[in-house]
N, C-alpha and C positions, 0 to 999 in steps of 0.2 A: 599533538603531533601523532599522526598513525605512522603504526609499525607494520612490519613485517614478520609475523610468530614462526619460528621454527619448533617444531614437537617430534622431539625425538630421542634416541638414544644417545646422552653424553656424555654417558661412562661413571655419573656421579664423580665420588671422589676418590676411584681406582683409574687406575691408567691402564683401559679398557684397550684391545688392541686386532677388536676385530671390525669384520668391514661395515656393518652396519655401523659401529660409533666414527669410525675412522669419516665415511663417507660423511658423515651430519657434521662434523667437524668442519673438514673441507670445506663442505658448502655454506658452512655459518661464516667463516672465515673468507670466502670471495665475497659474499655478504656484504661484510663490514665493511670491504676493502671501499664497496660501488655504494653504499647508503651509509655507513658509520654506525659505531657501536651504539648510539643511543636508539638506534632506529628497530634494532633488534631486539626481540622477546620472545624469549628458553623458555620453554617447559622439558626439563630432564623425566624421560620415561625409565631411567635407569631405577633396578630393585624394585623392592616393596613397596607399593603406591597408593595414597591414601585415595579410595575411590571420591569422595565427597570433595576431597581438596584439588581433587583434578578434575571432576566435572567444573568446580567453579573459575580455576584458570583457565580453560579452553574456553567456557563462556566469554570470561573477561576479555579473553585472547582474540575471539569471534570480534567484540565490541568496541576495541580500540585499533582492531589491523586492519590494513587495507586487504592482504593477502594471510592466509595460513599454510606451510607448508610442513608436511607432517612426514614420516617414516617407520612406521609403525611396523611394527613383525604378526606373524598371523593372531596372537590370542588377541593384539592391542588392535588391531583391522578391526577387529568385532566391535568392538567398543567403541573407537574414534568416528569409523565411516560411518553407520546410524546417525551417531550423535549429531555432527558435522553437518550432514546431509538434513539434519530436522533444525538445525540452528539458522542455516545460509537461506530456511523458508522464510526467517522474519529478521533477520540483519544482512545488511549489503556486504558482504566480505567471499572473496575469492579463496577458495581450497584449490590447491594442489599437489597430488600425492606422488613422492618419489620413491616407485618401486625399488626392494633392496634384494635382489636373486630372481630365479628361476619360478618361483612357487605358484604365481598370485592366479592365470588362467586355470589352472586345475582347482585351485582355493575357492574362486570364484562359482563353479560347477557344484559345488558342493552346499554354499553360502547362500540363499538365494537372499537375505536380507540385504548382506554385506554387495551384493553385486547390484541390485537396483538402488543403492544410497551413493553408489561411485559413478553413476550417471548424470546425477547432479553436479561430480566436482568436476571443475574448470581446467584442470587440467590432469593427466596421468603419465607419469612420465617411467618408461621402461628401460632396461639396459640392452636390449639388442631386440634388431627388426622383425626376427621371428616371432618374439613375444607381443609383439604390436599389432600385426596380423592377428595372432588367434585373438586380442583382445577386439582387433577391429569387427572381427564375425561376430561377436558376440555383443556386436552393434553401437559400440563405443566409439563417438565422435571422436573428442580431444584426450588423443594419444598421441605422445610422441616417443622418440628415441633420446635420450642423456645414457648417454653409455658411463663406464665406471670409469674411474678416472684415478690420478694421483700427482699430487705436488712433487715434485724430487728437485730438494735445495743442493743436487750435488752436480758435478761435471757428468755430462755425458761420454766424456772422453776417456775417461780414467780406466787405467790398464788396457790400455789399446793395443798393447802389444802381445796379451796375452796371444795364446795357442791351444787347438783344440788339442793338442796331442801332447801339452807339456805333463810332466809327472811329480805327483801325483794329479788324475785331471778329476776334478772336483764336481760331485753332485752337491744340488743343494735342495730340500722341501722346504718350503717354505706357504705354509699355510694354518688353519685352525687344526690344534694335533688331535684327532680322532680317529676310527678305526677306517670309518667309513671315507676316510681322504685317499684311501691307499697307500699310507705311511708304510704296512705290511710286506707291499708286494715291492713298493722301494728298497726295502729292506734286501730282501730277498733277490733281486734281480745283480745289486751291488757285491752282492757274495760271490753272486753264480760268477761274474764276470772276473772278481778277482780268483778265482776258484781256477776259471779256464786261462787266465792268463798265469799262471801259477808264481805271481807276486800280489804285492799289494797294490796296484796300479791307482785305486780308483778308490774314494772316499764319497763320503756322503757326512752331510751337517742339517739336523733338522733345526726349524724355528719355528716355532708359534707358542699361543695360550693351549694349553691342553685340558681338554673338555672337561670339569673336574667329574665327571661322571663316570670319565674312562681313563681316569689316574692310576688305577690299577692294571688294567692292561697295560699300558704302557710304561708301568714303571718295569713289569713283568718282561715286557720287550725290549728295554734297552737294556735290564739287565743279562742278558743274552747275547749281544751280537758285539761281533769284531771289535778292537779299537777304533778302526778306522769309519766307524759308526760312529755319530755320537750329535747329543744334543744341545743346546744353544740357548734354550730358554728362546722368552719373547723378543723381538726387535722395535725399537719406537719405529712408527712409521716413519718419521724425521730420516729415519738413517736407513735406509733398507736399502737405499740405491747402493751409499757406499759401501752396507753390509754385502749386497748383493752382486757387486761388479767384480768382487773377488773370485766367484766361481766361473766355472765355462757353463755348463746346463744345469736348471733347473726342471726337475721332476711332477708331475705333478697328477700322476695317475687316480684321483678322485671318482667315487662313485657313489655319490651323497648327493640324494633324491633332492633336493635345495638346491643343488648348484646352480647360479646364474652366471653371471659374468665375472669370472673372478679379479676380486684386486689384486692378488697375489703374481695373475700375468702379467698385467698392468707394470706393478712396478719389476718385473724380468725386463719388459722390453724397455724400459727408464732405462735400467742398469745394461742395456746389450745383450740381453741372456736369452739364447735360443732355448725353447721348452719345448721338452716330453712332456704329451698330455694324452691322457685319455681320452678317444672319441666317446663322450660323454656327455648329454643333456647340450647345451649350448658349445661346447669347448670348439667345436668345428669352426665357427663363426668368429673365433679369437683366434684362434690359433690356426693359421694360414700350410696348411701341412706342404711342406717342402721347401717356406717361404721365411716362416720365422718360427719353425720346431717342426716336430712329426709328431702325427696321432696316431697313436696305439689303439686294438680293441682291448676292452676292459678285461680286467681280472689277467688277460692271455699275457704272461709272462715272458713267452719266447716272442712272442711281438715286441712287448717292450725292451727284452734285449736287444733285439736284432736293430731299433732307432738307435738305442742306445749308442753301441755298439760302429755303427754307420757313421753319427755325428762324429764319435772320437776318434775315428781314423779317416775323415774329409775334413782335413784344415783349409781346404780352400770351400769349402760349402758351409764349413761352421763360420768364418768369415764374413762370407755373403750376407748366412743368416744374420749376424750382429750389427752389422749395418740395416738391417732390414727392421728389426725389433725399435733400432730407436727412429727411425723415419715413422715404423708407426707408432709409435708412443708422439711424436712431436707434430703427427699431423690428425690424432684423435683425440686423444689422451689426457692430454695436459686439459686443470680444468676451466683452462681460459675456452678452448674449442669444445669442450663437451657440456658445458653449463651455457653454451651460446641458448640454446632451446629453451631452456628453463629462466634464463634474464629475461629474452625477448616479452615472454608472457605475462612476467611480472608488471601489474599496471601499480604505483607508487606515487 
């Protein structure tokens, strides 16, 4: 019986909780739903990896699928796309790769190995239309758009009565905790405004995996700020909706040369939750400024207060937006509609 190989990040045996594993997840898991467990075949790219034993799984993998679909991050691109691309010369089996961020057209400028081995695969699938375009210039047939997507096993409805103006009105970050997210200027912006309103009005609750490379900074920074600061550890994705439906706005001032599409908006608009974003890298394209959040320019502080600031005294605009977040989460989002593109190709 041929399979269908997925290669990618599974998180091993940690309960990995960022979007490259989250997303392979998902997808293995719609997967299973439309061909069944046996039909599927892992190769975990997670940690240290035996180079020799995973040349010979992807071979195996090549010889028994009908399709390969892979998700590789930049050092494993190097490795995987050659290989792949020298394999599918003498076995009949379909590649296709599912972009995970922003990076892959600049990547590709740089790579020249790596970008004539991706002409060969059958299919490349991006997370938003811009990035489709530069790959189409750069003369690539079959590309398409699978935007990011997220399961949310909770109610849509939940806390529907909330208000932008109740007290305290709740920030929330919710993303990979590094420097480069603008955790910092979240920080800072939360101060100034309980500062100028001279209570404690407004909070803030960060979540995520924090980079262990900048554990030190940030242990450095939470030991520092207000009470009404404070941090949360990881969220499984399972729960982030409920986690998430609790706050009014989520924050989300990033400026981390990666960014693609985040999942992190993704599951705001599951949860209802109109977002502060930085006009940054793709973020325009997600986040609809006046429609379901407002974009800030980066780093500029008095911007981001002044959205801030706007949303939590327009209860009838924060409203609006909340309704607007989950219309679009339920007519993009979910990964029944944004895996449409990537089933249809599948030939099985």
């Amino acid at each position: 019986m041929q399979k269908i190989t997925v290669c990618g990040h599974f998180g091993g045996d940690s309960l990995k909780l960022d979007g490259q594993t989250i997303k392979t997840k998902i997808i293995v898991s719609e997967l299973i739903k439309s061909y069944g467990e046996k039909s599927i075949y892992r190769i975990d790219t997670c940690g240290r990896i035996n180079q020799l034993l995973f040349l010979f799984r992807l071979v195996y993998a090549v010889l028994i699928s009908s399709c390969v679909i892979i998700f590789p991050a930049q050092n494993a691109l190097k490795v995987e796309a050659p290989l792949l691309a020298l394999l599918i010369r003498f076995f009949r089996c379909k590649i296709h790769y599912v972009v995970i961020g922003g990076w892959l057209p600049d990547y590709l400028s740089q790579h020249r190995c790596v970008k004539h081995a991706l002409y060969l695969f059958d299919g490349i699938y991006v997370e938003l239309d811009s990035m489709r375009h530069k790959l189409m210039e750069m003369s690539y047939k079959s590309v398409y758009v699978l935007p990011n997507f997220r399961r949310t096993l909770n109610s849509l409805l939940r806390n529907e009565e909330k208000e932008s103006n109740e007290v305290p009105c709740r920030f929330v970050v919710f993303s990979r905790v590094a420097r480069e997210k603008g955790i910092e200027d979240a920080v800072e912006v939360v101060k100034k405004l309980n500062a100028d309103k001279g209570e404690n009005y407004y909070t803030l609750d960060i979540y995520g995996e924090v980079n262990p490379k900048q554990k030190e900074w940030f242990d450095d920074l939470m030991s520092s700020v207000p009470y009404y600061i404070t941090y949360g550890g990881a969220i499984p994705y399972r729960r982030s909706t409920e986690v998430l439906s609790s706050y009014h706005i989520m924050l989300f001032p990033t400026y981390y040369e990666g960014e693609g599409m985040a999942g992190s908006i993704i599951e705001a608009y599951a949860a209802g939750l109109p977002v502060v974003a930085s006009d940054w890298k793709y973020n325009a394209e997600v986040v609809k400024n006046g429609e379901t959040g407002f974009l800030f320019k980066p780093h500029c502080l008095d911007d981001l207060y002044n959205k801030i600031y706007l949303l939590c005294n327009s209860p009838g605009l924060w409203r609006i937006m909340k309704s607007n977040c989950r219309k679009e989460y339920l007519g993009k989002y979910t990964p029944e509609s944004a895996m449409k593109v990537l089933f249809d190709k599948i030939i099985f």
